[in-house]
C-alpha positions in Angstrom: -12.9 -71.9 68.8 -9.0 -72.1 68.5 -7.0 -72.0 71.3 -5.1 -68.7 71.0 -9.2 -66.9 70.4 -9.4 -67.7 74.5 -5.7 -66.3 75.2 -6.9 -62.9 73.1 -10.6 -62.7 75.0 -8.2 -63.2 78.5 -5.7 -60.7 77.6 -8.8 -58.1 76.5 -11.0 -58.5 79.3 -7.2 -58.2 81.7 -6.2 -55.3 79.9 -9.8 -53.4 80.0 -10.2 -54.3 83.6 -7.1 -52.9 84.3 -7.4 -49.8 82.6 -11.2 -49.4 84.0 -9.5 -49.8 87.8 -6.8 -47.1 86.8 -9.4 -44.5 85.6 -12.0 -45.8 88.7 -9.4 -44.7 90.9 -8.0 -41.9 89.5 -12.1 -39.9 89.4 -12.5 -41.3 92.6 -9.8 -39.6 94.6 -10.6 -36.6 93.4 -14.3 -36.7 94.1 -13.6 -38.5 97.5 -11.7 -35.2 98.7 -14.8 -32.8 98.4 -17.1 -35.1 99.4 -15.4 -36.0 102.3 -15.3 -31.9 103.1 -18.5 -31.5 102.2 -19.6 -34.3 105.0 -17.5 -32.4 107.7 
């Protein structure tokens, strides 16, 4: 494969891990919270 097809896989697989950490984060602060009452 050419060069630049390893810089574009790289740049996906940054770009969707990023994005899948943002989201992660943002349903798991919200859940956290009640389940965190809930345990109390």
């Amino acid at each position: 494969m050419e060069w630049y097809w390893w810089v574009l896989i790289v740049v996906g697989v940054v770009a969707l891990g990023y994005l899948k950490l943002k989201i992660f984060n943002k349903m798991i602060k919200k859940p956290k919270n009640k389940e965190h009452h809930d345990e109390d």
